[in-house]
Biopython code that builds the backbone (N, CA, C, O; Angstrom):
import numpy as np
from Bio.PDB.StructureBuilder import StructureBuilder

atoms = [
    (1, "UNK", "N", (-8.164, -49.490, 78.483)),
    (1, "UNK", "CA", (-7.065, -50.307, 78.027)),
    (1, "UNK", "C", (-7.559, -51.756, 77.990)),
    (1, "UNK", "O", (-8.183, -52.091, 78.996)),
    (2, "UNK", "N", (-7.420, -52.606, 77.117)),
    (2, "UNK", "CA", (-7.838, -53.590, 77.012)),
    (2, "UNK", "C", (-6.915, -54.622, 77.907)),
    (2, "UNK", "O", (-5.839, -54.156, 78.282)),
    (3, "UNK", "N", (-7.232, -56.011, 78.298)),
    (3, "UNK", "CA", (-5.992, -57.006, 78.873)),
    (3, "UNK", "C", (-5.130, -57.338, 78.428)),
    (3, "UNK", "O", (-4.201, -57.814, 79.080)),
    (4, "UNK", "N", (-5.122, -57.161, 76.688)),
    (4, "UNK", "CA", (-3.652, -57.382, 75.942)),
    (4, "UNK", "C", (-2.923, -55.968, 76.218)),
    (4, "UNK", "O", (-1.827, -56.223, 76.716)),
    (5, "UNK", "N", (-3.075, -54.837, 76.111)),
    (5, "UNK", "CA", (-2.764, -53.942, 76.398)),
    (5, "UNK", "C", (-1.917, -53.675, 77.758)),
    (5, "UNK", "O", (-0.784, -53.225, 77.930)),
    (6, "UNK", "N", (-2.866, -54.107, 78.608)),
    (6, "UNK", "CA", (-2.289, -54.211, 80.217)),
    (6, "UNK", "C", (-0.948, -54.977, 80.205)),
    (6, "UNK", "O", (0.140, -54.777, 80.744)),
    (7, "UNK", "N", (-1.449, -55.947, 79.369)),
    (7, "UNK", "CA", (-0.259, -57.176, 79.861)),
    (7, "UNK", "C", (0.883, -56.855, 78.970)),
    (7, "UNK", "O", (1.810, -57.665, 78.936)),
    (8, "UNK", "N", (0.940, -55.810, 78.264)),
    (8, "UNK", "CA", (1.934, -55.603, 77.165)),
    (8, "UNK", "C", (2.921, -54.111, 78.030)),
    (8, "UNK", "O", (4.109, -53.789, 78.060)),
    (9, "UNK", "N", (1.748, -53.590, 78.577)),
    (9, "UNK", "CA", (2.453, -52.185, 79.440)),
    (9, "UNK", "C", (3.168, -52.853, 80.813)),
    (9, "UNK", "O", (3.829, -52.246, 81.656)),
    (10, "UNK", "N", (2.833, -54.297, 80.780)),
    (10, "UNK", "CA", (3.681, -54.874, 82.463)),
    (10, "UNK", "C", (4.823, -55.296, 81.963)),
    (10, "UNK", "O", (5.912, -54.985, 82.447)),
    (11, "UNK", "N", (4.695, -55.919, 81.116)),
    (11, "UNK", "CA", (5.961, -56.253, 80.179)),
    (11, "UNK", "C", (7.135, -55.109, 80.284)),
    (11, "UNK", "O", (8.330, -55.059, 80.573)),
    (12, "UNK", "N", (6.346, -54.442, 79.978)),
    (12, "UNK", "CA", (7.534, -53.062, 79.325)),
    (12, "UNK", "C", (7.809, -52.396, 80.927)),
    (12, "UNK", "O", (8.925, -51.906, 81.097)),
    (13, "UNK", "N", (7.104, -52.372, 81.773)),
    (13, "UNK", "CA", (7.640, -52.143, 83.179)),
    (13, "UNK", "C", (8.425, -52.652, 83.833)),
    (13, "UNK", "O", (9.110, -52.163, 84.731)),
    (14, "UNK", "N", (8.393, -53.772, 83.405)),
    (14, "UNK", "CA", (9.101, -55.042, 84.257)),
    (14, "UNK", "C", (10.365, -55.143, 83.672)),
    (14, "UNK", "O", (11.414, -55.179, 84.317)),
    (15, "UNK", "N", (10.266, -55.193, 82.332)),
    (15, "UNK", "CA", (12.016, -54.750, 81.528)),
    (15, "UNK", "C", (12.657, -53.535, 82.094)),
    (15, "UNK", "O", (13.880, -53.612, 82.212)),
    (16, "UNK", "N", (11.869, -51.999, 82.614)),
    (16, "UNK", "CA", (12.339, -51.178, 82.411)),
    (16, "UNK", "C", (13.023, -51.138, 84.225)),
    (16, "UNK", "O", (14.055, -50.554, 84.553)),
    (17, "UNK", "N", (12.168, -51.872, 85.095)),
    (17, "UNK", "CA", (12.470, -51.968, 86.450)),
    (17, "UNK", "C", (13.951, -52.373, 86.552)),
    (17, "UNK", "O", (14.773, -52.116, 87.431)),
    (18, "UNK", "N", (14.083, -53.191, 85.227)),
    (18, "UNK", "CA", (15.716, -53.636, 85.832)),
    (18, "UNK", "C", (16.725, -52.994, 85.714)),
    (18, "UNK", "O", (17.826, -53.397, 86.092)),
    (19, "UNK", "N", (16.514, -51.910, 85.180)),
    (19, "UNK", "CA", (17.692, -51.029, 84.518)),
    (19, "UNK", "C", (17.327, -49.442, 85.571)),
    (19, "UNK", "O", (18.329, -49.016, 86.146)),
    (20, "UNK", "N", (16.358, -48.845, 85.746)),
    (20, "UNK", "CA", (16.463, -48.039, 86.504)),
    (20, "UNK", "C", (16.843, -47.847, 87.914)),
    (20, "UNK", "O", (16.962, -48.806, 88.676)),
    (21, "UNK", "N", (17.056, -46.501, 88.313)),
    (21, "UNK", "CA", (17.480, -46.337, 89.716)),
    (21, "UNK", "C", (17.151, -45.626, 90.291)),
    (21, "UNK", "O", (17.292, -44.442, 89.984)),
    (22, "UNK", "N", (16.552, -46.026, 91.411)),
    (22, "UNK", "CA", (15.410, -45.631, 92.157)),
    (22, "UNK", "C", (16.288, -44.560, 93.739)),
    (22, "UNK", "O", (17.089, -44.861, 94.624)),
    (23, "UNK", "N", (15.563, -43.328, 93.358)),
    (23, "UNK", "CA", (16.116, -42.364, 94.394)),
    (23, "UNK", "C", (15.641, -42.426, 95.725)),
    (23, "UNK", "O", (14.423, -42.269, 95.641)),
    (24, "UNK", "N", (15.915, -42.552, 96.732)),
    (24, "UNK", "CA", (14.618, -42.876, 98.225)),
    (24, "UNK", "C", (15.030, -41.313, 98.775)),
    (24, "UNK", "O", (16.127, -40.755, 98.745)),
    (25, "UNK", "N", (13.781, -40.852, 99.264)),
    (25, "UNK", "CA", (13.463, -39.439, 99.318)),
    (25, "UNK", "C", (14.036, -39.460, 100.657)),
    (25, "UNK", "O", (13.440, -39.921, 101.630)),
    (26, "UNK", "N", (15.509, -38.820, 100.698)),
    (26, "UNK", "CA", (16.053, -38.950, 101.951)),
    (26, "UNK", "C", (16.279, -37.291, 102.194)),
    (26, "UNK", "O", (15.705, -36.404, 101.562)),
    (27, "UNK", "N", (17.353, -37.091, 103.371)),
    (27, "UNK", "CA", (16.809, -35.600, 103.869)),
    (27, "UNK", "C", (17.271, -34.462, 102.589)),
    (27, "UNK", "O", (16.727, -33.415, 102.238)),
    (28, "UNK", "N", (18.531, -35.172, 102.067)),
    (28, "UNK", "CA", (18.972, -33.884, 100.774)),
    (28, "UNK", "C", (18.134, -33.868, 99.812)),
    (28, "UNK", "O", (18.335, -32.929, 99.041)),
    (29, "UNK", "N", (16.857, -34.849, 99.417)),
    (29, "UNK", "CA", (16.187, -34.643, 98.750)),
    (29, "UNK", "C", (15.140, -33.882, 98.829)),
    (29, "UNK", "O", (14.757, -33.023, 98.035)),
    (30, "UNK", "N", (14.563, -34.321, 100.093)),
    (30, "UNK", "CA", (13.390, -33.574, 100.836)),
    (30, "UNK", "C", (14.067, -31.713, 100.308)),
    (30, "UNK", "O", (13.448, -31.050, 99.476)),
    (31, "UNK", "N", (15.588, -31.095, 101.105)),
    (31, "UNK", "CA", (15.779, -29.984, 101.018)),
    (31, "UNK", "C", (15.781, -29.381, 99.631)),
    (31, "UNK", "O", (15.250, -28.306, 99.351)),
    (32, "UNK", "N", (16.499, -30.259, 98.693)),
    (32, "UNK", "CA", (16.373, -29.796, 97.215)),
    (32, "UNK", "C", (15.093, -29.400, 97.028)),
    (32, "UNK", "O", (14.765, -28.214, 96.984)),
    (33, "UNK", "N", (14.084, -30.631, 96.876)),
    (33, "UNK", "CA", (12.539, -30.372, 96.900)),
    (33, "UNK", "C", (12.264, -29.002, 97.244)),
    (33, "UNK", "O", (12.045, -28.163, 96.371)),
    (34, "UNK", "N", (12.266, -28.758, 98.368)),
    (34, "UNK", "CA", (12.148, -26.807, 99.352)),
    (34, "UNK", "C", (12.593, -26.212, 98.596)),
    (34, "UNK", "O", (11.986, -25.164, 98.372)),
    (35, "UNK", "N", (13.668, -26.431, 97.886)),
    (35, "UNK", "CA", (14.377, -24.807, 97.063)),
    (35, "UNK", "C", (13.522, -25.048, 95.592)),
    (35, "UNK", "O", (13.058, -24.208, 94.820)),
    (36, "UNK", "N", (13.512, -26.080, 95.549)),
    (36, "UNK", "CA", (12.851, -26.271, 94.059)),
    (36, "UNK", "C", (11.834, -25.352, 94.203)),
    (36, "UNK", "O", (11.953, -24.183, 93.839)),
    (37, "UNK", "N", (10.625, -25.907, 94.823)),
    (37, "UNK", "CA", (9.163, -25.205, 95.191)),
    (37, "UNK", "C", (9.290, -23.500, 95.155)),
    (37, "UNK", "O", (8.541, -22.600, 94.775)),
    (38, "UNK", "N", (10.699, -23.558, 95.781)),
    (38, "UNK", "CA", (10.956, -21.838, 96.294)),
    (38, "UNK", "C", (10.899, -20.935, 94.981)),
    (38, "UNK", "O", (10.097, -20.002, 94.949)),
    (39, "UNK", "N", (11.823, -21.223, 93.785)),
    (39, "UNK", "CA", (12.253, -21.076, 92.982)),
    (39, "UNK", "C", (11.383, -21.174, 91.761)),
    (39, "UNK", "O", (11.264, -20.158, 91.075)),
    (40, "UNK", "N", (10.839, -22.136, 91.451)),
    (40, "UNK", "CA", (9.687, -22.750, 90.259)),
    (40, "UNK", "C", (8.527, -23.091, 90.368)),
    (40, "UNK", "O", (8.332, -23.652, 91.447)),
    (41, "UNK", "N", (7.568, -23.003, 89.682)),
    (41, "UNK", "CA", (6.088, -22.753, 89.620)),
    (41, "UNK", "C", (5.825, -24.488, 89.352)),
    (41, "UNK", "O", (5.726, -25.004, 88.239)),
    (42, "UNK", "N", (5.741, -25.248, 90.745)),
    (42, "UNK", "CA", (6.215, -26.864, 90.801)),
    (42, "UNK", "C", (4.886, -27.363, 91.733)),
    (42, "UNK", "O", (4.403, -26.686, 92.640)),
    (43, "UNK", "N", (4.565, -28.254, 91.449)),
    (43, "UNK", "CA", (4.132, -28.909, 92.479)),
    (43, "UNK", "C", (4.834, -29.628, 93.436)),
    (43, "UNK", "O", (6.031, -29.770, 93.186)),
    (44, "UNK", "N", (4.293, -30.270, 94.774)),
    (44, "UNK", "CA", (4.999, -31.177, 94.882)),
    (44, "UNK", "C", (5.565, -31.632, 94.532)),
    (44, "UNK", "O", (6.716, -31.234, 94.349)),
    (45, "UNK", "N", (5.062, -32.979, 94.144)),
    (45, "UNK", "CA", (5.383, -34.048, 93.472)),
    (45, "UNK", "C", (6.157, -34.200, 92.438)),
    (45, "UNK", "O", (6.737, -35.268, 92.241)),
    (46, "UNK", "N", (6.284, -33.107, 91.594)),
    (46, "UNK", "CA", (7.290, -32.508, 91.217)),
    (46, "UNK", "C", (8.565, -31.782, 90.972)),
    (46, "UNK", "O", (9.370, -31.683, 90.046)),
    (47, "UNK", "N", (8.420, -31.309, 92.190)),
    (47, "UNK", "CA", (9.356, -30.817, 92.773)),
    (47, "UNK", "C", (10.510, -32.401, 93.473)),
    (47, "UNK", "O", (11.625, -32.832, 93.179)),
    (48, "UNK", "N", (9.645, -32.717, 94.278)),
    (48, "UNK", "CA", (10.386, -34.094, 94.451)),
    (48, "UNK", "C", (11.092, -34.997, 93.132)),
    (48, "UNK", "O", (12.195, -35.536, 93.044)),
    (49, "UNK", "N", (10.359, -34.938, 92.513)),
    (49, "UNK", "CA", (10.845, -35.898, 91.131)),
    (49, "UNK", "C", (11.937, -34.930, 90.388)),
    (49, "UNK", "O", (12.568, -35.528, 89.517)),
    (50, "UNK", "N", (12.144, -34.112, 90.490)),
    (50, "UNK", "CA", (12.870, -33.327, 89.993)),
    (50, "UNK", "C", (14.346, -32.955, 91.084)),
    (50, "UNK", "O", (15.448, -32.566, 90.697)),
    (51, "UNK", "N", (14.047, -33.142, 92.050)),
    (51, "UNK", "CA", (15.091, -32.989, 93.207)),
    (51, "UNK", "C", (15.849, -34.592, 93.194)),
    (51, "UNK", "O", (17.071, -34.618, 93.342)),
    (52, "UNK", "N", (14.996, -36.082, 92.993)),
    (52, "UNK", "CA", (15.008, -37.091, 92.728)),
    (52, "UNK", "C", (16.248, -36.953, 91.858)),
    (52, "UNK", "O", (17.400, -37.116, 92.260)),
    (53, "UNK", "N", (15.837, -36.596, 90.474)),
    (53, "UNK", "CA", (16.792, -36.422, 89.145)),
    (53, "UNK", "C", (18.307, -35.346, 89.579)),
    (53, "UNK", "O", (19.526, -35.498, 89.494)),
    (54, "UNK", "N", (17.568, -34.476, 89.962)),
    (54, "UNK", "CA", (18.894, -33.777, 90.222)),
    (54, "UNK", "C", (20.260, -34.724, 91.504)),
    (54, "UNK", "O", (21.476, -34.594, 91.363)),
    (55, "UNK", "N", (19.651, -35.519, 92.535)),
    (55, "UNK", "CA", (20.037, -36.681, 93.412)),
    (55, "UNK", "C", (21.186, -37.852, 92.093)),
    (55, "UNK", "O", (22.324, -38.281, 91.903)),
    (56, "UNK", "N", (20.295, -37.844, 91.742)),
    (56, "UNK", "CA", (21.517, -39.421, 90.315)),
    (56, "UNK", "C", (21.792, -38.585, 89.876)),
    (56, "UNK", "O", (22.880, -38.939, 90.330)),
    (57, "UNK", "N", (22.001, -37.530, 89.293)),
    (57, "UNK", "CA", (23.373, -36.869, 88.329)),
    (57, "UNK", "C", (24.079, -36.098, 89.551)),
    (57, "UNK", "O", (24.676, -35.124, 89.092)),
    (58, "UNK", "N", (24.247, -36.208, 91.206)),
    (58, "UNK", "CA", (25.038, -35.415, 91.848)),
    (58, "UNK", "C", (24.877, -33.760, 91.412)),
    (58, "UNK", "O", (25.703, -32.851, 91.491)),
    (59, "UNK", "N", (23.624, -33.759, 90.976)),
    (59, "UNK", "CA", (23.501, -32.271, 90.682)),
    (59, "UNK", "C", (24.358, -31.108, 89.633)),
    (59, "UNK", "O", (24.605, -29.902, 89.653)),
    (60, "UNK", "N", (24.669, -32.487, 88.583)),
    (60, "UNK", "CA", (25.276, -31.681, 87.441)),
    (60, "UNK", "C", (24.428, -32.519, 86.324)),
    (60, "UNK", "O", (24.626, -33.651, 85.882)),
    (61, "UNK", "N", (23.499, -31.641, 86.052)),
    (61, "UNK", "CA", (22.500, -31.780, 84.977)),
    (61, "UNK", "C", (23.112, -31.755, 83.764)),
    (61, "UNK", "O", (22.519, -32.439, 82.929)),
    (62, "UNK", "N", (23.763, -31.390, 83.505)),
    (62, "UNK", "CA", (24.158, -30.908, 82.176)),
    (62, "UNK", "C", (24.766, -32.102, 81.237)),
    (62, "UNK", "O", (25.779, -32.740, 81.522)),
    (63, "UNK", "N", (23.724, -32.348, 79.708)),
    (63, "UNK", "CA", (23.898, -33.215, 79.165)),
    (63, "UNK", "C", (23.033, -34.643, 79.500)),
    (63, "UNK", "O", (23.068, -35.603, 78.730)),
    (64, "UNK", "N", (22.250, -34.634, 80.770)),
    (64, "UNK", "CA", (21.375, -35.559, 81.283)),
    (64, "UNK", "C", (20.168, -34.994, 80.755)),
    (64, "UNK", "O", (20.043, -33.769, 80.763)),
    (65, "UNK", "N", (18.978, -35.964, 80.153)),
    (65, "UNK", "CA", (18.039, -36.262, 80.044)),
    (65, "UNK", "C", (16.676, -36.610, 80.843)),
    (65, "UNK", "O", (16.458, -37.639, 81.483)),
    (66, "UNK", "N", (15.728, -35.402, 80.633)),
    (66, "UNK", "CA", (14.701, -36.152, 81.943)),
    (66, "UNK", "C", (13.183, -35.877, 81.210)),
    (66, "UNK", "O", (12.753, -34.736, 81.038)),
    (67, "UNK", "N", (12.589, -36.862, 80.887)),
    (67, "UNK", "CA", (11.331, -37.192, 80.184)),
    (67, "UNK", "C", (9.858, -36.479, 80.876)),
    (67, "UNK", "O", (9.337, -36.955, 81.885)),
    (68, "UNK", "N", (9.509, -35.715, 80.414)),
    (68, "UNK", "CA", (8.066, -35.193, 81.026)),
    (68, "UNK", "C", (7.324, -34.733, 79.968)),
    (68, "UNK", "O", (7.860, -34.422, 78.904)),
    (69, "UNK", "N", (6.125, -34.659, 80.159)),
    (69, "UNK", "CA", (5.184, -33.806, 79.076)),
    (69, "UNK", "C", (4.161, -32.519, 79.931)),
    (69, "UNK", "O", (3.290, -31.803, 79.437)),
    (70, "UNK", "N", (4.751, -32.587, 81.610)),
    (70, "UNK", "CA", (4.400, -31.132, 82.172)),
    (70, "UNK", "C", (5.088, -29.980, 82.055)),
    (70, "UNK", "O", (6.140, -29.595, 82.564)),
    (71, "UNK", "N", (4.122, -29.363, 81.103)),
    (71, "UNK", "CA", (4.696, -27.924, 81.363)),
    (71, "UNK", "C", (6.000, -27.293, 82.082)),
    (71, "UNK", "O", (7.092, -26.957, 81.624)),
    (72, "UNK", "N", (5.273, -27.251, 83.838)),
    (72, "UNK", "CA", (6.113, -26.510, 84.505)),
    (72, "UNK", "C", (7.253, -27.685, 85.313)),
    (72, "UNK", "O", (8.300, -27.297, 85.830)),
    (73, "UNK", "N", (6.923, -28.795, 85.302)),
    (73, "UNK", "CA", (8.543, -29.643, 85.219)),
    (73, "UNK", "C", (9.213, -29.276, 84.361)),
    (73, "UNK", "O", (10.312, -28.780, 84.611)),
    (74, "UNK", "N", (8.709, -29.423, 82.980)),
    (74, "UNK", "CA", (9.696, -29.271, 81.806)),
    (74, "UNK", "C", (10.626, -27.738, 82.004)),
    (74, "UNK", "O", (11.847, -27.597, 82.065)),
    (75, "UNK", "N", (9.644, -26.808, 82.067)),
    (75, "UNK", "CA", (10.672, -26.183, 82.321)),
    (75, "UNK", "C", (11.499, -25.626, 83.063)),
    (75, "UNK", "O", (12.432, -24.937, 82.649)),
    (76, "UNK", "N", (11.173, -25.935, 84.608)),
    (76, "UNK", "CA", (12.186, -26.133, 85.807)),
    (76, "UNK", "C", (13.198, -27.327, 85.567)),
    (76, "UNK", "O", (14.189, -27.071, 86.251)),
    (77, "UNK", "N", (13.336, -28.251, 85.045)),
    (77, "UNK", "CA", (14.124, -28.578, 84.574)),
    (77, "UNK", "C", (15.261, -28.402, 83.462)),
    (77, "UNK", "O", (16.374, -28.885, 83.255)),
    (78, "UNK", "N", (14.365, -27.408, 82.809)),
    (78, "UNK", "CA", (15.352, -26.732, 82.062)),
    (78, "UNK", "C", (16.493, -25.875, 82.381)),
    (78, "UNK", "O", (17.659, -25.736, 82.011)),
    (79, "UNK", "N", (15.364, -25.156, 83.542)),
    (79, "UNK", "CA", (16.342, -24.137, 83.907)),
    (79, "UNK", "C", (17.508, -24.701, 84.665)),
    (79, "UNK", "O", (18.671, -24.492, 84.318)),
    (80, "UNK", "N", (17.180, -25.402, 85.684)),
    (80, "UNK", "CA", (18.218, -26.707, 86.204)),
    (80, "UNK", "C", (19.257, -26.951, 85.641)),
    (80, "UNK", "O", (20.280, -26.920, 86.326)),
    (81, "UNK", "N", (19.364, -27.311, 84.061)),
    (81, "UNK", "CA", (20.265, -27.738, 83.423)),
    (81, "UNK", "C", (20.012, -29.191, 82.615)),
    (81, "UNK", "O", (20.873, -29.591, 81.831)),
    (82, "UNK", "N", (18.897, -29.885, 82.828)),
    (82, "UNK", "CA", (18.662, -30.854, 82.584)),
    (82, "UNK", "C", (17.945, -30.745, 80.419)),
    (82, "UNK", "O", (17.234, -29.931, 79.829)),
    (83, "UNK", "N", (18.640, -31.996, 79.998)),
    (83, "UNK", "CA", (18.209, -31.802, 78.256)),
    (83, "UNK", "C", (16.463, -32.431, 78.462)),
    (83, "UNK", "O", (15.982, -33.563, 78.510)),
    (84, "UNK", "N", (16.085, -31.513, 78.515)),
    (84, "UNK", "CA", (14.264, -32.031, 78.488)),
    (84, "UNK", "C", (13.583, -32.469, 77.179)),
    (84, "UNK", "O", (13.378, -31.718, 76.225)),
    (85, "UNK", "N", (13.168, -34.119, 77.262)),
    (85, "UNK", "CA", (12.836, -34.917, 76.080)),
    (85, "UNK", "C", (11.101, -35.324, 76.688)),
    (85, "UNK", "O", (10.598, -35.460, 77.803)),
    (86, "UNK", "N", (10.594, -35.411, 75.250)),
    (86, "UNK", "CA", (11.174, -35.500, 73.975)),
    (86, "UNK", "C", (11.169, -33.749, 73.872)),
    (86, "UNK", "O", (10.570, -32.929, 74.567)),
    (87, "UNK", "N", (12.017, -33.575, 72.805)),
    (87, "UNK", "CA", (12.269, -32.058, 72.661)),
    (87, "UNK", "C", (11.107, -31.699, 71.500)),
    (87, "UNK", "O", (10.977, -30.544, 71.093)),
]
sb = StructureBuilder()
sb.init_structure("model")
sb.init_model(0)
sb.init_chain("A")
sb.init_seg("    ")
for serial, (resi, resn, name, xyz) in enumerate(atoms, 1):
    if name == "N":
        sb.init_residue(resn, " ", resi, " ")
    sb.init_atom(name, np.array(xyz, "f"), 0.0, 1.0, " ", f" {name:<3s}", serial, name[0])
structure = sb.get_structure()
């Protein structure tokens, strides 16, 4: 990536920081996480980010949007209920 590049992707972070909302991996998340893993072919980290998402919609996916280009997020999230973009 070049330094115009860099400084163009901080830009766009720094806009996007103000508008998002940040989940802190507290104990109902941690447990979601466990069933996730139980259930779907997830990683970690995935599983968390996905327990994360399911945390801000109160666990009614449906009609919410959640951006990935992994495979097996994408489609544990599907099954979830979540509209998986880009489609």
């Amino acid at each position: 990536m070049t330094s115009v590049g860099e400084h163009q992707s901080r830009e766009i972070l720094a806009t996007l920081s103000r508008v998002w909302a940040e989940i802190q991996p507290l104990e109902a998340v941690r447990l979601s996480a466990e069933r996730l893993l139980a259930v779907h072919a997830l990683r970690a980290a995935d599983a968390l980010q996905l327990a994360a998402a399911l945390a801000w919609c109160d666990s009614r996916p449906a009609g919410r949007g959640l951006v990935s280009f992994d495979g097996h997020l994408r489609a544990a999230a599907e099954t979830e209920g979540f509209a998986v973009l880009p489609s």
